[in-house]
Backbone as JSON, one array per atom type, in Angstrom:
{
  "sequence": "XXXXXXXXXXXXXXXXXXXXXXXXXXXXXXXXXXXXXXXXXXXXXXXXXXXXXXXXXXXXXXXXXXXXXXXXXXXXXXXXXXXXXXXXXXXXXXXXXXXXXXXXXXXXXXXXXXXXXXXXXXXXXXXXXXXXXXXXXXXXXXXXXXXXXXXXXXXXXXXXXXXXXXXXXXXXXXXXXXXXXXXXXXXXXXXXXXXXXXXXXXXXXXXXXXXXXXXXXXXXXX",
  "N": [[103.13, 165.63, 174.14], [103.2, 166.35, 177.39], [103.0, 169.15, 179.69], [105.0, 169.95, 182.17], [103.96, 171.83, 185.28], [105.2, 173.7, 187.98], [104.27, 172.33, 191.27], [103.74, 174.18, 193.4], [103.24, 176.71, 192.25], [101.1, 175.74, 190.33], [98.61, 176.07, 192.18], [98.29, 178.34, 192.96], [96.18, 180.68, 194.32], [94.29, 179.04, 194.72], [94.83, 176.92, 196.89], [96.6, 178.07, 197.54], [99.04, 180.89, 198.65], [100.71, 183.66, 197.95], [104.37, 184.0, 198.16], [105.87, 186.55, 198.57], [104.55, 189.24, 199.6], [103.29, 192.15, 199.28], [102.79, 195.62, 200.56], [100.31, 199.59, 200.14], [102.56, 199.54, 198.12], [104.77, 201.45, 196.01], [103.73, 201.33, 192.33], [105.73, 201.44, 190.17], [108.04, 200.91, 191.28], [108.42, 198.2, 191.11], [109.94, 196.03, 189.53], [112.66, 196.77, 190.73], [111.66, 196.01, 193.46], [111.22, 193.58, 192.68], [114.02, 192.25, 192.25], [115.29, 193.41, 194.42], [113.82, 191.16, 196.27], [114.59, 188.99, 194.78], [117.32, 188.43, 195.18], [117.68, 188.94, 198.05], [116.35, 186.24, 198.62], [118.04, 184.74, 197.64], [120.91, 184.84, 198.89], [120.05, 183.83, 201.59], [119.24, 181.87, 200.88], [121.85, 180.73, 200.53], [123.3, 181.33, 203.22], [121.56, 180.01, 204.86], [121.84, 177.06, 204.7], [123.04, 174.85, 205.45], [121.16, 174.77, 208.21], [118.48, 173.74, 207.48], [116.22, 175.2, 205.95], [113.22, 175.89, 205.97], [111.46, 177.17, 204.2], [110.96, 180.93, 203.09], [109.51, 183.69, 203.47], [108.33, 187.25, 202.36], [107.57, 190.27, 203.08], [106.24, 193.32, 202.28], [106.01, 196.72, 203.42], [104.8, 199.97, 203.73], [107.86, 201.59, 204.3], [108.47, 199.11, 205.72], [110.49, 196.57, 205.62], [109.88, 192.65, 206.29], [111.26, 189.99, 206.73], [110.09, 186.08, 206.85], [111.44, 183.37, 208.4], [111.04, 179.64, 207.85], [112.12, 177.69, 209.61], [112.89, 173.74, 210.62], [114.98, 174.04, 212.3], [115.15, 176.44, 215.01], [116.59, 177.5, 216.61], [119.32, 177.55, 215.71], [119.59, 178.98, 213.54], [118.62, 181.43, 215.5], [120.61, 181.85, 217.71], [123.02, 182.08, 220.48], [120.58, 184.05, 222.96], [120.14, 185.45, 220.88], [122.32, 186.14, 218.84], [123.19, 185.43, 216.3], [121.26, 186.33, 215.09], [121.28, 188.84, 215.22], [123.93, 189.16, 213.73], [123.01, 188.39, 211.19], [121.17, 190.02, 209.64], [122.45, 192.11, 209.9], [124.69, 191.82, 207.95], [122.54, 191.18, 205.71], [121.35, 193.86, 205.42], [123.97, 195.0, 204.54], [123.71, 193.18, 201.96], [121.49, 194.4, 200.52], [122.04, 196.75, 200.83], [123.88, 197.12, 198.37], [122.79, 197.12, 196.48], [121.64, 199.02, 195.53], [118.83, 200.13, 196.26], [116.15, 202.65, 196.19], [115.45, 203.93, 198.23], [116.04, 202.56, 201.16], [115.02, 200.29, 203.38], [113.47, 199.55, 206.67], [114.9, 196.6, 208.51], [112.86, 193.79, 209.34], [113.08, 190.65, 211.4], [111.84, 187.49, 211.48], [111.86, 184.56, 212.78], [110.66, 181.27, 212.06], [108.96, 177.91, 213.6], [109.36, 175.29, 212.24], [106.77, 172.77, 212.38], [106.46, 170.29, 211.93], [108.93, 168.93, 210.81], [109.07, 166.21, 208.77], [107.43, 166.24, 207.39], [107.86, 168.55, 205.47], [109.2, 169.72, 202.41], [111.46, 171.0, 201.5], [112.63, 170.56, 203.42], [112.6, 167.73, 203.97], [113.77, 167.23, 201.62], [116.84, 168.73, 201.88], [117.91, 166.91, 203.64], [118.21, 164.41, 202.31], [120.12, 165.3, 200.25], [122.13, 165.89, 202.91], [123.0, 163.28, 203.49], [123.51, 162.24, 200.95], [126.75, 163.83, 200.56], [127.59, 163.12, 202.87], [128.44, 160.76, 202.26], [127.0, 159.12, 201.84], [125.64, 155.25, 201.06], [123.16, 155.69, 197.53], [120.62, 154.7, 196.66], [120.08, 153.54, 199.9], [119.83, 155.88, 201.2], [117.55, 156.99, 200.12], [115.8, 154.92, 200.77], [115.55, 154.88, 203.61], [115.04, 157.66, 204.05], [112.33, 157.84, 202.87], [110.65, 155.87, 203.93], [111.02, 157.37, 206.58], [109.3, 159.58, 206.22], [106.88, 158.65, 205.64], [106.56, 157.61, 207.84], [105.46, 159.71, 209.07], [101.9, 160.72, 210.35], [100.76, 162.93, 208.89], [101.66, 162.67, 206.52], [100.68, 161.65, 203.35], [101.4, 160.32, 200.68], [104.65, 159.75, 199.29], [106.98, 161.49, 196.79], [110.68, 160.7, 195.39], [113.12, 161.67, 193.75], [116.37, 161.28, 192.35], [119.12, 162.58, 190.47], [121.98, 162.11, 188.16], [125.22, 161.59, 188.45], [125.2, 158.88, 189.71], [126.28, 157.36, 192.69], [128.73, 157.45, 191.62], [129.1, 157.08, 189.33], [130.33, 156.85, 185.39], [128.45, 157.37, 183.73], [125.52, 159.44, 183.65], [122.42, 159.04, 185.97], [118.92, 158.6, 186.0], [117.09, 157.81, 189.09], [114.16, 156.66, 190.89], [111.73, 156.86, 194.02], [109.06, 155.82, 195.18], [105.9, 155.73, 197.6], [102.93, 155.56, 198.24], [100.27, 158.48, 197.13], [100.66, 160.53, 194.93], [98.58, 162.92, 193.61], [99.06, 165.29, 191.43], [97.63, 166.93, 189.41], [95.34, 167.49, 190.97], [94.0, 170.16, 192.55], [92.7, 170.85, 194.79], [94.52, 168.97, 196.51], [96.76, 168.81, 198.72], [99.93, 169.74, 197.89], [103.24, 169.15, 198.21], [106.6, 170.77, 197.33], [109.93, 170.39, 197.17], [113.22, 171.58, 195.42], [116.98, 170.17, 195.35], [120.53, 170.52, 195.93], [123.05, 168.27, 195.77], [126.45, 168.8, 196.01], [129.01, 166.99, 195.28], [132.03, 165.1, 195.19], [132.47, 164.41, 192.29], [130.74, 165.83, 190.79], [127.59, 167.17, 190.55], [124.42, 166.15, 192.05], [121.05, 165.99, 191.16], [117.91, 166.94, 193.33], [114.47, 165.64, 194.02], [111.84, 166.45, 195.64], [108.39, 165.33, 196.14], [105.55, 165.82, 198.48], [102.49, 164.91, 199.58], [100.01, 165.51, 201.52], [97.32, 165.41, 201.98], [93.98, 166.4, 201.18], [93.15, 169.72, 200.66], [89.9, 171.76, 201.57], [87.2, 174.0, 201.1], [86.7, 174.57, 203.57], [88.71, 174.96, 204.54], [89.44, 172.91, 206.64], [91.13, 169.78, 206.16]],
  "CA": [[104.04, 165.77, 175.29], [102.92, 166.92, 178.87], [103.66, 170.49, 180.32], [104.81, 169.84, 183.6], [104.01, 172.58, 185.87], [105.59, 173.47, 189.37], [103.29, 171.86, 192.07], [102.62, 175.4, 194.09], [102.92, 177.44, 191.23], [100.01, 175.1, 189.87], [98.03, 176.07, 192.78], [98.28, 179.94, 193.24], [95.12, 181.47, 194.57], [93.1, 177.87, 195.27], [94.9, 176.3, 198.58], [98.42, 178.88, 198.18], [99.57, 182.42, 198.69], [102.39, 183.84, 197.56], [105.46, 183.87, 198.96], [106.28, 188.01, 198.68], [103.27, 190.29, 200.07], [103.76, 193.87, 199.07], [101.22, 196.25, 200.44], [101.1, 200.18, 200.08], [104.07, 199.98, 197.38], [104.59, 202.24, 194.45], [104.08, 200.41, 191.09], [106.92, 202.24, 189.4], [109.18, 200.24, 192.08], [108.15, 196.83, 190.82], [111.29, 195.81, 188.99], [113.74, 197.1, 191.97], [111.56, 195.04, 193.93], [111.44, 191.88, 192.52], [115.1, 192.26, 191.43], [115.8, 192.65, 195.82], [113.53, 189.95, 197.04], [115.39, 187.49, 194.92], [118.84, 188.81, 196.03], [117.46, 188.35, 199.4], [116.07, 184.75, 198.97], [119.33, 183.6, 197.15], [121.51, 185.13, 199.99], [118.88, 183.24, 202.94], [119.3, 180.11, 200.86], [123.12, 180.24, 200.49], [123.63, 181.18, 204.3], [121.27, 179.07, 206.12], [121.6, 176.26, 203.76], [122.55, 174.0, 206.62], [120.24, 175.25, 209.1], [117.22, 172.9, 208.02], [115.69, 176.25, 206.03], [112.0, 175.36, 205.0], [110.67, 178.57, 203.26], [111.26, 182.76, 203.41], [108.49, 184.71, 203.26], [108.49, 188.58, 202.28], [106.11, 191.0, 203.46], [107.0, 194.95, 202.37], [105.48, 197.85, 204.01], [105.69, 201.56, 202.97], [108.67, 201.68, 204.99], [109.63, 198.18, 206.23], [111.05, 195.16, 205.01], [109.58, 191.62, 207.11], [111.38, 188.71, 206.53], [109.83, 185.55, 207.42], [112.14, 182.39, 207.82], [110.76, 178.95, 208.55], [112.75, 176.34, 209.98], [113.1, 173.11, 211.64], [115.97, 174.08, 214.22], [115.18, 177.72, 214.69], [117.59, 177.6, 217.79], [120.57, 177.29, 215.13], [119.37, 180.59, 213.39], [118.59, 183.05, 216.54], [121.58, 181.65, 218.5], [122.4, 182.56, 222.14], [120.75, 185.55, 223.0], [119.97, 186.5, 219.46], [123.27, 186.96, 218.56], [122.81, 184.97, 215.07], [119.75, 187.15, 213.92], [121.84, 189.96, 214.94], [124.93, 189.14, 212.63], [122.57, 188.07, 209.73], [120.23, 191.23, 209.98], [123.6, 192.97, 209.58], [124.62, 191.15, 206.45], [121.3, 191.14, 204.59], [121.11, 195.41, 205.52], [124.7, 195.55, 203.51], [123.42, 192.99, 200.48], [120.62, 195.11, 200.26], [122.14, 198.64, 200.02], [124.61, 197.26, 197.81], [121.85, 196.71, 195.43], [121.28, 200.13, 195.35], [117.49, 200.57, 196.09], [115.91, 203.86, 196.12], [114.94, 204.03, 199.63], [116.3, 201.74, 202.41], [113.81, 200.09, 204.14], [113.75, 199.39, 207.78], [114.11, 195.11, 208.13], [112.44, 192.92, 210.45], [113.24, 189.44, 210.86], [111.56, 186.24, 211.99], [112.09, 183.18, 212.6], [109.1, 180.46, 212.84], [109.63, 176.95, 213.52], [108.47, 174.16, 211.47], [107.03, 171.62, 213.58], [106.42, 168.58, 211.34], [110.32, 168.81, 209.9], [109.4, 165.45, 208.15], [106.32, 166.74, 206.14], [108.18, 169.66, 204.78], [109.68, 168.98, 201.33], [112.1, 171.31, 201.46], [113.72, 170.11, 204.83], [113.7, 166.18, 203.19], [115.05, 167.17, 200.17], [118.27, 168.93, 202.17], [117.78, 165.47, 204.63], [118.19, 163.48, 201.19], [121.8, 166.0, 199.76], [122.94, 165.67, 203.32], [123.13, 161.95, 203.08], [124.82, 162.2, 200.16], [127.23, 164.78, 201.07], [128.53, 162.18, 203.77], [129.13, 159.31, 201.11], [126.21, 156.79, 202.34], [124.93, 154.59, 199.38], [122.43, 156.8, 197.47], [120.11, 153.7, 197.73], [120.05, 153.34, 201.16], [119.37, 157.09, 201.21], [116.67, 157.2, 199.24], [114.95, 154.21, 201.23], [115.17, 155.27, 205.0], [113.71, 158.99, 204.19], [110.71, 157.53, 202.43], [110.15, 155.75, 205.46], [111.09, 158.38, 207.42], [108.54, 161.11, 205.69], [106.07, 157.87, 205.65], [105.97, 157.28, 209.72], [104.37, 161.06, 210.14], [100.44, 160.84, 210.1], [100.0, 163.81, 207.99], [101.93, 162.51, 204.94], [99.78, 160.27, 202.64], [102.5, 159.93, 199.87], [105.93, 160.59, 198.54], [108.09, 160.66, 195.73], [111.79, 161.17, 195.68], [113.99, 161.73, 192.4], [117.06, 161.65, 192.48], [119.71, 162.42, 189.15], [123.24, 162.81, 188.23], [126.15, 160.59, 188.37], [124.58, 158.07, 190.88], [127.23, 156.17, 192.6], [130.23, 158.1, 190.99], [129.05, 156.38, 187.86], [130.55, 157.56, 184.39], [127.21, 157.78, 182.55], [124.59, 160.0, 184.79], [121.2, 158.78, 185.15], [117.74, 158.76, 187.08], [116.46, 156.94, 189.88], [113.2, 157.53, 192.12], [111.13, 155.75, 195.14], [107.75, 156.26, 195.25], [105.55, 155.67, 198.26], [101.41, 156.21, 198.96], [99.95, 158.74, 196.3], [101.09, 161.7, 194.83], [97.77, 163.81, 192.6], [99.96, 166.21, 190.75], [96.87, 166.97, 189.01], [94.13, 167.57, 191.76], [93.92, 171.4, 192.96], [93.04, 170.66, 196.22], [95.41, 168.41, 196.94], [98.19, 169.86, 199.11], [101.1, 168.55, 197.34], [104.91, 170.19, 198.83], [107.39, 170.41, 196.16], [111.5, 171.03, 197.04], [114.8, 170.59, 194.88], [118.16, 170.82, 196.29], [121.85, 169.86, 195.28], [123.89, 167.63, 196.73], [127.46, 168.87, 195.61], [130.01, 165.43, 195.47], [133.59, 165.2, 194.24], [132.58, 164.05, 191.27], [129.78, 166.5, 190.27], [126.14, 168.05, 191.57], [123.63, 165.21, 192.31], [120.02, 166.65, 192.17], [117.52, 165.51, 194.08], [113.68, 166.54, 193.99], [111.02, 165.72, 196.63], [107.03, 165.71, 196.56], [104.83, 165.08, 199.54], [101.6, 164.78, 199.45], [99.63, 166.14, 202.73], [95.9, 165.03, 202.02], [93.25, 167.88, 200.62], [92.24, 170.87, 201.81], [88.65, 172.13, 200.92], [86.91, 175.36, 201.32], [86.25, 174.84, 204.68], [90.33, 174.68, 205.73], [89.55, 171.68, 206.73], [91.87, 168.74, 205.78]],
  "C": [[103.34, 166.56, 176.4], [103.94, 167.91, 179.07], [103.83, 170.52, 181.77], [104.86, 171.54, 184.2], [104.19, 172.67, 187.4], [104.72, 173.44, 190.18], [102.72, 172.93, 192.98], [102.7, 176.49, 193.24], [101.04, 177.24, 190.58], [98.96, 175.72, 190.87], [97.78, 177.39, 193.48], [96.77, 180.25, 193.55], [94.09, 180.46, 194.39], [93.34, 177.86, 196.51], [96.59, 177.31, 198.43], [98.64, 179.97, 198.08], [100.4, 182.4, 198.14], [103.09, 184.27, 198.42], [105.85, 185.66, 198.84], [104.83, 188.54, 198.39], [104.09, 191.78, 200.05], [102.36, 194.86, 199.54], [101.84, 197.78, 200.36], [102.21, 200.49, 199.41], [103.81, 200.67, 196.14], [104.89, 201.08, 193.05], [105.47, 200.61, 190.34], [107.84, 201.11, 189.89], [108.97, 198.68, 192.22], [109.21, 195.79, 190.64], [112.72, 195.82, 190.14], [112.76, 196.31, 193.15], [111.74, 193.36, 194.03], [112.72, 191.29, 192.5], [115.61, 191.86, 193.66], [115.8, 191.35, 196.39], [114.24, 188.76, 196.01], [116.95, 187.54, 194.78], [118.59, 188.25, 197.7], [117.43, 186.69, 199.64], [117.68, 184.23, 198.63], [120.42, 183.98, 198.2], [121.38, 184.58, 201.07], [119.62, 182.15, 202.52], [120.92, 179.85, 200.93], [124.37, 180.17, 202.11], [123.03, 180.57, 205.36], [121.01, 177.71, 205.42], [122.39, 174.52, 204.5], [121.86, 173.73, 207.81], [119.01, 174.37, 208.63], [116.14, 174.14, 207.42], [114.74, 175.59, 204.82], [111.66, 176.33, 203.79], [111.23, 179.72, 203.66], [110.19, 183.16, 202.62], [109.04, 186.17, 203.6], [107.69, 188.99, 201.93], [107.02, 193.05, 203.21], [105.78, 195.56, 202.72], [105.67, 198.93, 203.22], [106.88, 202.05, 203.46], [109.76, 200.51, 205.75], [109.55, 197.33, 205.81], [110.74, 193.86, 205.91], [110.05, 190.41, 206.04], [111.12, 187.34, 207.48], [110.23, 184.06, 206.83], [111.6, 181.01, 208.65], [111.78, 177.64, 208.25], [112.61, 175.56, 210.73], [114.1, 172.7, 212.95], [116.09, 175.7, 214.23], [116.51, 178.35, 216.26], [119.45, 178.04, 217.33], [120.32, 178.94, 214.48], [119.7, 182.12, 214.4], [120.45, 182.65, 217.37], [121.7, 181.86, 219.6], [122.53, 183.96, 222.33], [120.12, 186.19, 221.77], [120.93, 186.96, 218.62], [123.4, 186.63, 217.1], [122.24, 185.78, 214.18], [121.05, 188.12, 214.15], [122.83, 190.47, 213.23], [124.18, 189.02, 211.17], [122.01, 189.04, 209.14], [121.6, 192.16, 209.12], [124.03, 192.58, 208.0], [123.91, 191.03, 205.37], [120.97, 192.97, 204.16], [122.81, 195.81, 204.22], [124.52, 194.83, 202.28], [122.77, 193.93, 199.81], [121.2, 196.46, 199.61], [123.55, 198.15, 198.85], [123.53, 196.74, 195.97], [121.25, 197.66, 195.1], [119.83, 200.57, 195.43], [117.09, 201.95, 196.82], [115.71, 204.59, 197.41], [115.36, 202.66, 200.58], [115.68, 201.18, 203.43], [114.38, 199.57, 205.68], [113.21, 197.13, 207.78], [113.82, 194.59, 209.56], [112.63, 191.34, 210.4], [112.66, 188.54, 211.76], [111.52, 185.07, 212.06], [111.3, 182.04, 213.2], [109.43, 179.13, 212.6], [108.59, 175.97, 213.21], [108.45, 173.23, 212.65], [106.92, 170.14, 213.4], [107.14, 168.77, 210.14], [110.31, 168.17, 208.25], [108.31, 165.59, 206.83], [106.12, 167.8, 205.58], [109.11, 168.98, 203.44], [111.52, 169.62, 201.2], [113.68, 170.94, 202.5], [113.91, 168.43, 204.53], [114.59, 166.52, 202.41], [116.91, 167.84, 200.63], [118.52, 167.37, 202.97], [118.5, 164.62, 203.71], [120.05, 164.07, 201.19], [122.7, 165.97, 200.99], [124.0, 164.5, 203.69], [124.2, 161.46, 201.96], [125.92, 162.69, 200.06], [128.27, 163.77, 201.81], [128.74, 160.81, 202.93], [128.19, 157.98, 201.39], [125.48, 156.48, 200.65], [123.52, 155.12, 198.94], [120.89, 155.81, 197.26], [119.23, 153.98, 198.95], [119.52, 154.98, 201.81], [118.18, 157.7, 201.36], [114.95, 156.28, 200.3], [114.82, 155.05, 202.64], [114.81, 156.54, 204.7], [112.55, 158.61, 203.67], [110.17, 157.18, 203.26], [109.77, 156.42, 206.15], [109.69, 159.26, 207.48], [106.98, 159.78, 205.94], [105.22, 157.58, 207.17], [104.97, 158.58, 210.14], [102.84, 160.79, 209.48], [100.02, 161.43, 208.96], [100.57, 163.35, 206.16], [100.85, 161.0, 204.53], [100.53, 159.5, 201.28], [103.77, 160.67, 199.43], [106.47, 160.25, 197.7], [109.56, 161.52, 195.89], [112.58, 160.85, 194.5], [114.9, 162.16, 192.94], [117.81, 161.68, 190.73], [121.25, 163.17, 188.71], [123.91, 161.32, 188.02], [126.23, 159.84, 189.83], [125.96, 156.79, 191.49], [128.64, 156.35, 192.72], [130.42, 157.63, 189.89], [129.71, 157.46, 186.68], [129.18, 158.09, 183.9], [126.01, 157.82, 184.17], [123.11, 159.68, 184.52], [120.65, 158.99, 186.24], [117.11, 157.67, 187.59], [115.24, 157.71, 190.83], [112.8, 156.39, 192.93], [109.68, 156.61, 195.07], [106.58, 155.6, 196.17], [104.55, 156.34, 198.52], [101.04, 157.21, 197.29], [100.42, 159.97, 196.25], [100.21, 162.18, 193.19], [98.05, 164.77, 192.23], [98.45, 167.2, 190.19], [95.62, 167.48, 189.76], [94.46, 168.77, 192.77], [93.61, 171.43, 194.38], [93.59, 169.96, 197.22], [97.16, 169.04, 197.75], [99.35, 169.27, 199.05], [102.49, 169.79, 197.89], [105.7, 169.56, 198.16], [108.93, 171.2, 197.05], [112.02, 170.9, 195.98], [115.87, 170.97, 195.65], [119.37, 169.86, 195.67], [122.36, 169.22, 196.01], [125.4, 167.69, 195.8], [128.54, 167.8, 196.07], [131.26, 166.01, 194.61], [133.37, 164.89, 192.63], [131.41, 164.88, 190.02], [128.48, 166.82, 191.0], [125.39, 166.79, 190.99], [121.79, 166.21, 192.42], [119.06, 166.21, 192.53], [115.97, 167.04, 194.42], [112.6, 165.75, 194.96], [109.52, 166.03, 196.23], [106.28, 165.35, 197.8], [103.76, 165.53, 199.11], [100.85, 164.62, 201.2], [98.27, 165.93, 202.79], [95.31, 166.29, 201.13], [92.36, 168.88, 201.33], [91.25, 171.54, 200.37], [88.52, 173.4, 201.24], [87.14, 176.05, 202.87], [87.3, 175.34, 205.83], [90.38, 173.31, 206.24], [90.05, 170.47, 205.76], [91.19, 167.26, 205.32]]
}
């Protein structure tokens, strides 16, 4: 049997960083870290979770907290004026202290805007659950984003799983589309992995995306 392993997990410290940069931090405060940043992320993902929200990056200081949120409508985030970040800023400062950490850090927030929407995995795969969400045939779904993710230059292949009770069927099963190449397998291959739910009357649909972005070498070059 094959050990599947998650596609940027697989790829840690060849062509990917990690997603939480700590510099300056006390080891001791490891645990009460890790324990925030994924209070934080699951808080990000459950309030900008129609916003089009690609990634969150977290950067700690000896003193401050940088969150960095990338999306493809960053206009829907800041709002007019800023008044968006404001309110959210506010909201993430009382998850936080209600999480009791030892020291209160000062947060910063940013918001950076994806600019090729369609060759993010994370922003199909909500593209895909919003589709379903509005009741179109899951099908018909499935086909026009492959397309879709297919027309941009930089993608070279995709696959798209979907699984659940397809349809509103009794008995839940799996369907995919698969389009161009996807080297699960090949380390310098810059493969972009989402999942995401698509909650229906009749149960959670889930629905997993890969793209496939060409390979990057030593050089950065593509």
């Amino acid at each position: 049997m094959t050990h599947v392993v998650h596609p940027y997990a697989h790829r840690l410290g060849i062509i990917r960083g990690w997603k939480s940069r700590w510099f300056a931090n006390d080891k001791n405060k490891y645990r009460e870290n890790v324990r925030i940043d994924a209070i934080i992320r699951s808080f990000l993902e459950k309030e900008l979770r129609t916003m089009y929200l690609a990634d969150i990056e977290i950067e700690r200081g000896e003193k401050d907290l940088r969150i960095l949120v990338h999306t493809s409508r960053p206009g829907l985030i800041i709002g007019r004026s800023g008044e968006n970040v404001t309110k959210l800023k506010k909201k993430l400062e009382t998850v936080i202290r209600k999480a009791k950490p030892s020291a209160m850090p000062e947060i910063k927030f940013d918001v950076i805007e994806v600019k090729s929407p369609e060759s993010n995995a994370a922003v199909v795969a909500y593209m895909v659950a919003e589709g379903l969400e509005k009741r179109l045939p899951f099908r018909r779904v499935m086909k026009q984003t492959v397309e879709k993710v297919m027309a941009n230059r930089d993608v070279k292949g995709v696959r798209v799983v979907m699984s659940g009770r397809l349809g509103g069927a009794e008995m839940a099963r799996k369907e995919q589309l698969k389009k161009g190449r996807i080297p699960l397998q090949t380390f310098r291959a810059d493969i972009d992995f989402a999942h995401e739910r698509a909650n229906l009357p009749y149960g959670v649909i889930g629905i997993k995306v890969w793209i496939y972005r060409g390979d990057i070498f030593e050089d950065g070059k593509k």
